[in-house]
C-alpha positions as CSV (number, residue, x, y, z in Angstrom):
1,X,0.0,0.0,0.0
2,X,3.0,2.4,0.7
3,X,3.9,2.7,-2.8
4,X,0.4,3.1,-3.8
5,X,-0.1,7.0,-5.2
6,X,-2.3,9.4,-3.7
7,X,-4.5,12.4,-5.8
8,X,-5.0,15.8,-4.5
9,X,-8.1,15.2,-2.7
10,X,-7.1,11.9,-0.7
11,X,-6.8,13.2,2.7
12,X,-10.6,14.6,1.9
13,X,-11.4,10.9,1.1
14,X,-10.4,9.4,4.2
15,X,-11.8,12.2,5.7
16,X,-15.5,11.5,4.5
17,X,-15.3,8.1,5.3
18,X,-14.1,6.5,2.4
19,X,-12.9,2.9,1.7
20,X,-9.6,2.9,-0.3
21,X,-8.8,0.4,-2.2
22,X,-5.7,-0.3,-4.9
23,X,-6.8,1.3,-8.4
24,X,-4.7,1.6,-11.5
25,X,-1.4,2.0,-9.0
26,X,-3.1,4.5,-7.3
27,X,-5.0,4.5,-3.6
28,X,-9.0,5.2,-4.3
29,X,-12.2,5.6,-3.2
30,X,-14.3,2.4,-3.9
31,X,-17.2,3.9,-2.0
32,X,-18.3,6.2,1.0
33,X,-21.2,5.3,4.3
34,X,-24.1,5.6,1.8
35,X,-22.4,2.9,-0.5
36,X,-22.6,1.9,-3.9
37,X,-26.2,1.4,-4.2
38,X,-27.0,5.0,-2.7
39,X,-24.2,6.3,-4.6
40,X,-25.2,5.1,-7.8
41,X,-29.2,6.0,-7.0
42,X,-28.1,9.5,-5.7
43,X,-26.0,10.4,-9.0
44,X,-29.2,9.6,-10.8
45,X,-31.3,11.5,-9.4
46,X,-29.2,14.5,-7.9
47,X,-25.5,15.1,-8.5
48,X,-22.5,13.1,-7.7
49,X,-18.9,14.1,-7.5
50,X,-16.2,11.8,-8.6
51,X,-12.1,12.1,-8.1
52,X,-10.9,11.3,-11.6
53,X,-7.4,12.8,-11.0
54,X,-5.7,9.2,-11.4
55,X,-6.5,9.6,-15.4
56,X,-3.7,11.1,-17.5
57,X,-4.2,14.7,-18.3
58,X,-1.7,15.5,-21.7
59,X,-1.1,18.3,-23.9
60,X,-0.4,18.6,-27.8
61,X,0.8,22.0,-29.0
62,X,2.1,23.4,-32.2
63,X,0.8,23.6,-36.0
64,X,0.4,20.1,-36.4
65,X,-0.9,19.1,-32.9
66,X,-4.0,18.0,-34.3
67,X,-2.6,16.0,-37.4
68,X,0.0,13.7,-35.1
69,X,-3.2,12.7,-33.2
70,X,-5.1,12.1,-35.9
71,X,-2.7,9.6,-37.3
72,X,-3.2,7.8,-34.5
73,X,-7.4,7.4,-34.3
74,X,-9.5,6.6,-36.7
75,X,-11.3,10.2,-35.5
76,X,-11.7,13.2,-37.0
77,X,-9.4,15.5,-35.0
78,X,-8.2,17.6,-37.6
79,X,-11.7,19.1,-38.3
80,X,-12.4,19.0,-34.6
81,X,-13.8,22.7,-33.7
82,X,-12.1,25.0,-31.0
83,X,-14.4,24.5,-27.4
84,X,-15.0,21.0,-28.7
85,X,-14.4,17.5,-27.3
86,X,-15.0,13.9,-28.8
87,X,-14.2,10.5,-28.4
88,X,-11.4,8.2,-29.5
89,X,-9.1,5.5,-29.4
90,X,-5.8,4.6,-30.3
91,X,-5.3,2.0,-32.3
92,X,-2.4,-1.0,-33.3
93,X,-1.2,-2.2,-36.3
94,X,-3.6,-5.6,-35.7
95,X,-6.3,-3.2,-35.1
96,X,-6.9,-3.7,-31.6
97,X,-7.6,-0.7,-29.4
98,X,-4.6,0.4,-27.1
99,X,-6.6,3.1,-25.1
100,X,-9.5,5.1,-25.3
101,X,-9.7,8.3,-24.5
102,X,-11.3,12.3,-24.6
103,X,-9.8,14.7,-26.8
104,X,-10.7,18.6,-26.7
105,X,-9.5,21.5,-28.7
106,X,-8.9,24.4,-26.7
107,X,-7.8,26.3,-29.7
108,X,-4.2,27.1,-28.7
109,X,-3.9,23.3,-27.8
110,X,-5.7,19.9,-27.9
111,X,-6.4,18.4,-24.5
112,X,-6.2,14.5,-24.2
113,X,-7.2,12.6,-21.4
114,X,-6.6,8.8,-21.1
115,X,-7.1,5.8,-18.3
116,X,-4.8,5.6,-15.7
117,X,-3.7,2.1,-16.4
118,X,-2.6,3.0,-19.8
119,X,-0.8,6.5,-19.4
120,X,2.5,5.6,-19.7
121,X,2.6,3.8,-22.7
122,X,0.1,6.1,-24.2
123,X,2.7,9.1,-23.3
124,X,5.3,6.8,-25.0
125,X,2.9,5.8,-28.1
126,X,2.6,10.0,-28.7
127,X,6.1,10.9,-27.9
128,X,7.4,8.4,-30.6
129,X,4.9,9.8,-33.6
130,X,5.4,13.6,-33.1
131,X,5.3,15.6,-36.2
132,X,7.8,18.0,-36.1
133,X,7.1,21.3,-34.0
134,X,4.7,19.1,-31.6
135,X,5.4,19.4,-27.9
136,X,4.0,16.6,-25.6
137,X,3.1,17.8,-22.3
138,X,1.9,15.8,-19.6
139,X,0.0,17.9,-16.8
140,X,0.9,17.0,-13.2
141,X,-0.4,20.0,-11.6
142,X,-4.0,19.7,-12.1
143,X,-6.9,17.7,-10.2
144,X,-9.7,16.1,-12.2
145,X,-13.0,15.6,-10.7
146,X,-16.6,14.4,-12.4
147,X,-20.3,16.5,-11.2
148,X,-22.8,14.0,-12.9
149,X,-26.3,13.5,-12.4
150,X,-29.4,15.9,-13.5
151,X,-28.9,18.5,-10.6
152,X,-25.2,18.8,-12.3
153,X,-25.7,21.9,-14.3
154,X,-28.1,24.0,-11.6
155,X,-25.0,23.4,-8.8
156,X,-22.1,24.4,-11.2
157,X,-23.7,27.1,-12.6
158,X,-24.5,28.6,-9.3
159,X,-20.6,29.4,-9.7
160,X,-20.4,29.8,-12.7
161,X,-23.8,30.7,-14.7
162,X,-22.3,30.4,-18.5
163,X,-21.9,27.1,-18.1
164,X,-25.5,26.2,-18.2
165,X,-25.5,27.4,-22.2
166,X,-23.4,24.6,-22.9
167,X,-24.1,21.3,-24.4
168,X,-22.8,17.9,-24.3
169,X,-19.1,17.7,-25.4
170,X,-18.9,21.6,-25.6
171,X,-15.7,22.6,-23.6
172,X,-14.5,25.6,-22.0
173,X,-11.4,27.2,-19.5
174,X,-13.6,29.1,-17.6
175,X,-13.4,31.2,-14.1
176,X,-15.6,29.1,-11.6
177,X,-15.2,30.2,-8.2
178,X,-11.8,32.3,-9.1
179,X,-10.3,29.0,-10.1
180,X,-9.2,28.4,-13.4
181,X,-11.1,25.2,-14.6
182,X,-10.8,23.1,-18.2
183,X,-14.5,22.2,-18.4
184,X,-16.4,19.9,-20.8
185,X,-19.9,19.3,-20.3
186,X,-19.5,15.4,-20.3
187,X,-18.9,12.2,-18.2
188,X,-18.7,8.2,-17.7
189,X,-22.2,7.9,-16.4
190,X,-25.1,8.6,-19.0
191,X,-26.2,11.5,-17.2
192,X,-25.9,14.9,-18.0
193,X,-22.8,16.7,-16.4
194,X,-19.4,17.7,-16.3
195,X,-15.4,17.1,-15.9
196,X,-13.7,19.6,-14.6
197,X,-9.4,19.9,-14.4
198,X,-8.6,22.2,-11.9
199,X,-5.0,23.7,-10.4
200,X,-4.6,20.4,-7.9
201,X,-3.7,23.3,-4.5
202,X,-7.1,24.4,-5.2
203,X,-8.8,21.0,-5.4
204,X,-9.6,20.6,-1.8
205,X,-11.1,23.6,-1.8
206,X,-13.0,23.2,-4.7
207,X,-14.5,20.1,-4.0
208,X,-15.4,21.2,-0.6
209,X,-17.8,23.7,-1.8
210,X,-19.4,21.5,-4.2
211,X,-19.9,18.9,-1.5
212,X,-21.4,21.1,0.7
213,X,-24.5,21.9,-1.6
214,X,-27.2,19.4,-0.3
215,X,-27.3,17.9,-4.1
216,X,-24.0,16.7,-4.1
217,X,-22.8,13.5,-3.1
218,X,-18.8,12.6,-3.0
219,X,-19.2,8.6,-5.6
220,X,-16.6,5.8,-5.5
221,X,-15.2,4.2,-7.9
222,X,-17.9,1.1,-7.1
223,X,-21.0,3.2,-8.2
224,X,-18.6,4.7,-11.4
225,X,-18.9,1.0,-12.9
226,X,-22.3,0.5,-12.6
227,X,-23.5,3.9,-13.6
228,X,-20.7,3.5,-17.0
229,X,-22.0,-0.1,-17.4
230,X,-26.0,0.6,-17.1
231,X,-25.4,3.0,-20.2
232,X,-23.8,1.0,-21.9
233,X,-20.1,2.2,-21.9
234,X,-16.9,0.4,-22.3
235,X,-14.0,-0.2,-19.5
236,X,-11.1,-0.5,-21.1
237,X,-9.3,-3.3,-19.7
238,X,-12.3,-5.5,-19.4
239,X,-14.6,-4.6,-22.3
240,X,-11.7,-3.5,-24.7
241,X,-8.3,-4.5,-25.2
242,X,-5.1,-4.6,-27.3
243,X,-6.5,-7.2,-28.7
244,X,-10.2,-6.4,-29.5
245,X,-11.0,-4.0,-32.8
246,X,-13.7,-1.3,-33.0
247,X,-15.8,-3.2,-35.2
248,X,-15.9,-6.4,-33.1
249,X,-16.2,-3.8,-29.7
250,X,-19.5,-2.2,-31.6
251,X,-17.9,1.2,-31.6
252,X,-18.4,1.8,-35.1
253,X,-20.2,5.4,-34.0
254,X,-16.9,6.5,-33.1
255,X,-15.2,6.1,-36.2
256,X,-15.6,9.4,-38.0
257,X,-17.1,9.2,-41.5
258,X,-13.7,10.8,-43.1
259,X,-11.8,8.7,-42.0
260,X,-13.8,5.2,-43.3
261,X,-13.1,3.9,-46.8
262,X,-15.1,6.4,-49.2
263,X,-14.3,9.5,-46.3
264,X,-11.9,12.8,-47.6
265,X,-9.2,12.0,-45.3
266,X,-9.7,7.1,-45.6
267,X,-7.7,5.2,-43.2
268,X,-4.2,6.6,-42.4
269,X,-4.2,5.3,-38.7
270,X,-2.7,1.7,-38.1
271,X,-4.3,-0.8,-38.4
272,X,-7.0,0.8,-40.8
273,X,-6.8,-1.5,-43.4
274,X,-8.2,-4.3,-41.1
275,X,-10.6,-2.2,-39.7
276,X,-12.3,-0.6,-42.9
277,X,-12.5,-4.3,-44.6
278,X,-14.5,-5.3,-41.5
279,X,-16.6,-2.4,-41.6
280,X,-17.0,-3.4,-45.0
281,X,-17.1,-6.8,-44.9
282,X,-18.6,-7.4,-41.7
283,X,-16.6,-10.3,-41.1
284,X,-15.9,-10.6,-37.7
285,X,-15.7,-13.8,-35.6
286,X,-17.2,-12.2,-31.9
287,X,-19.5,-9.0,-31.2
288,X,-19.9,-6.8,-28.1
289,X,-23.3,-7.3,-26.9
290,X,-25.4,-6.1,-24.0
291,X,-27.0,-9.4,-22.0
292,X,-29.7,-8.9,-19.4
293,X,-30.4,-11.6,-16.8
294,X,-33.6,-13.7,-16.6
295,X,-33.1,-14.4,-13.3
296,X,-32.0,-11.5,-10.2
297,X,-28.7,-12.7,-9.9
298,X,-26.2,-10.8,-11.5
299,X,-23.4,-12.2,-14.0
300,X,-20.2,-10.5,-13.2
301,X,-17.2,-10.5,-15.2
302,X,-15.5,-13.5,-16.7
303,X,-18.6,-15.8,-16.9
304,X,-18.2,-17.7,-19.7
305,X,-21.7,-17.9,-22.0
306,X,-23.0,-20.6,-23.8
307,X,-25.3,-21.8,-26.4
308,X,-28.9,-23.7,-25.7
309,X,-26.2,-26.8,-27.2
310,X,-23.7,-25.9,-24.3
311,X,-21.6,-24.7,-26.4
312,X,-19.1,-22.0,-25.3
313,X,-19.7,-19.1,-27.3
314,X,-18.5,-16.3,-25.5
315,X,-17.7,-14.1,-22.2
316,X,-18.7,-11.7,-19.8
317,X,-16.7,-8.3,-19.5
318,X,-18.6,-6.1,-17.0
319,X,-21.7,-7.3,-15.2
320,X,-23.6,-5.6,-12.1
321,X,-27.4,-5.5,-10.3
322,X,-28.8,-2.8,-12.6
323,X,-29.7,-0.4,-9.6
324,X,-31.9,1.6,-11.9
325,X,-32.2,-1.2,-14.9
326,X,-34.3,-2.9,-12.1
327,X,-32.1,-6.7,-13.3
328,X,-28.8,-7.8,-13.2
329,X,-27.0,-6.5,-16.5
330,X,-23.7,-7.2,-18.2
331,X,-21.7,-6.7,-21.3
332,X,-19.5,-9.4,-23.1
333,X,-18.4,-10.8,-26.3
334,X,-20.4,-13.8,-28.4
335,X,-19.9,-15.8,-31.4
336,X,-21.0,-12.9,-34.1
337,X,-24.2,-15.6,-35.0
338,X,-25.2,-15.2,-31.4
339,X,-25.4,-11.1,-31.3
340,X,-28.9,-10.8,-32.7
341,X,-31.0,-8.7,-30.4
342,X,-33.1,-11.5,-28.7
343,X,-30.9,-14.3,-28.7
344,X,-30.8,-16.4,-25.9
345,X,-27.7,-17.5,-24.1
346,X,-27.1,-18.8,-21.1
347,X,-24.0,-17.6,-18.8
348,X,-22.3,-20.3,-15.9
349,X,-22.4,-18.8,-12.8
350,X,-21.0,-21.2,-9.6
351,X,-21.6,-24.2,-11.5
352,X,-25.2,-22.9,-12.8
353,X,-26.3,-22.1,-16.4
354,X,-28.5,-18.9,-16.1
355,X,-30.3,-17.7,-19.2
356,X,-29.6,-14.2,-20.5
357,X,-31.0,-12.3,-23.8
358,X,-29.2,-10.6,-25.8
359,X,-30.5,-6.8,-25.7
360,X,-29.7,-3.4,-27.2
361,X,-28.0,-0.7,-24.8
362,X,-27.8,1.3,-22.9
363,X,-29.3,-0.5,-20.9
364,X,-30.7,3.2,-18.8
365,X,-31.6,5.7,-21.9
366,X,-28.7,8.6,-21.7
367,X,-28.9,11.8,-20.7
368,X,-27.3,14.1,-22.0
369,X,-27.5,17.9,-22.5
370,X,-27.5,18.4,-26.0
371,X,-29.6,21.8,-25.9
């Protein structure tokens, strides 16, 4: 545990009761004393406040900032507006997905955030495809925290009004509170809401003030997963890998139309041959499906599925309760002939086959602010 690194706000975790445990090498808060049930039910109907500040905040600067990322996703970054954000992933030369992450152009530089578990090689995977005139920077002075749930927007912008006029994935550095904050009106949880870097001596602060509206709730990382996983989004790690391409991982939405086989600017990140001929081709030997439990217990990760032949036809990534989807629900990959919405399958669970049908998510319909 003594090597284990600590964010900004941990002394404020341990002092609102918090259970730590190891995450991505760093020491954080699973859940509080309402725990993850409440926590999850609270950030749905009110606001929750997550410490993100293990993630990897970077910095691309210079003329061709933009370009050296974009030869790296199959995303559209070079067309990416100023005080906008989107999603994407970096990609191998097999296709598989090395990361995912949240890039934002602030005008005089893009913004990148990516997992914890994956920011050293991803600072390495940059630094080693700079175009020339590109600086890398990698910000260790600033906090990031989460304010997600529908009461998100009325608390932040009792700080800071303008904030309420933006939408989902609009991003701003804006004064809130005299603190110089890198906001984008976005999250992991399906609600509306936003992220929020701040200067990490000001964090405590900060996130004391928040807190201290009746709204706001501090969230573990418990409640994180099953609010991420009841809408429907990926943990890389579990429900991506180095191994696992964007068409087989159902992510096609987030390959940008320019970049796909008939697009202005086709392929030019690696492993784009592979993954255009599957988009064309379809041709894919497992899908990432959504599953829903006929029975109340829930399927956690690494249950293996099966056919109504017991057949072994797949696995489960992520699985939890469903707080809100009122049944246990889990992601995972099956046989491609198996990913029809309404297939059955059954998943082994201590020994027991439980049936599960395949359904389309999110799982809980997604919120966000889009004006």
């Amino acid at each position: 545990m003594t090597d284990l690194l600590k964010t900004p706000l941990h002394a404020l975790h341990i002092e609102a009761g918090a259970k730590m445990v190891p995450f991505a090498g760093y020491d954080m808060p699973v859940q509080y004393p309402l725990g993850v049930k409440k926590e999850h039910l609270h950030t749905r109907d009110a606001a929750g406040l997550f410490d993100v500040s293990h993630m990897g905040q970077l910095r691309l600067k210079g003329a061709n900032a933009a370009k050296t990322l974009e030869a790296l996703v199959p995303v559209d970054i070079i067309d990416l507006p100023a005080g906008k954000q989107r999603y994407a992933f970096f990609t191998n030369e097999q296709g598989g997905i090395l990361d995912d992450l949240m890039v934002t152009n602030f005008g005089d530089h893009i913004f990148v955030v990516v997992n914890a578990a994956c920011k050293e090689q991803d600072i390495a995977h940059l630094k080693a495809n700079l175009l020339d005139g590109v600086e890398l920077e990698q910000i260790e002075d600033r906090a990031l925290l989460a304010l997600q749930g529908p009461k998100a927007a009325d608390v932040l912008a009792s700080f800071q009004p303008s904030v309420a006029d933006m939408v989902f994935m609009d991003a701003q550095i804006i004064d809130i509170d005299g603190i110089e904050c890198y906001v984008s009106r976005s999250g992991y949880t399906g609600e509306d809401g936003f992220e929020l870097s701040v200067p990490a001596d000001k964090a405590d602060s900060f996130a004391r003030k928040l807190t201290a509206i009746d709204a706001v709730e501090w969230i573990g990382l418990g409640a994180r997963d099953s609010l991420r996983l009841e809408c429907g989004l990926c943990l890389y790690g579990h429900d991506l890998d180095a191994s696992t391409t964007p068409v087989e991982a159902s992510l096609l939405w987030g390959i940008s139309k320019n970049r796909r086989s008939e697009g202005e600017r086709a392929g030019g990140f690696p492993g784009a041959d592979i993954i255009l001929n599957q988009i064309i081709t379809k041709d894919i030997l497992r899908k990432r499906v959504g599953l829903v439990g006929q029975t109340k217990a829930p399927v956690r990760e690494g249950c293996k599925l099966f056919d109504a032949l017991n057949n072994e036809i797949g696995v489960v990534t992520s699985g939890t309760a469903g707080p809100n989807a009122g049944k246990p629900v889990s992601m995972g990959y099956v046989a491609t002939e198996f990913s029809v919405i309404g297939t059955e399958v059954f998943a082994e669970v201590r020994g027991k086959k439980l049936a599960m049908t395949v359904e389309k998510m999110p799982f809980v319909a997604q919120r966000y602010y889009r004006g």
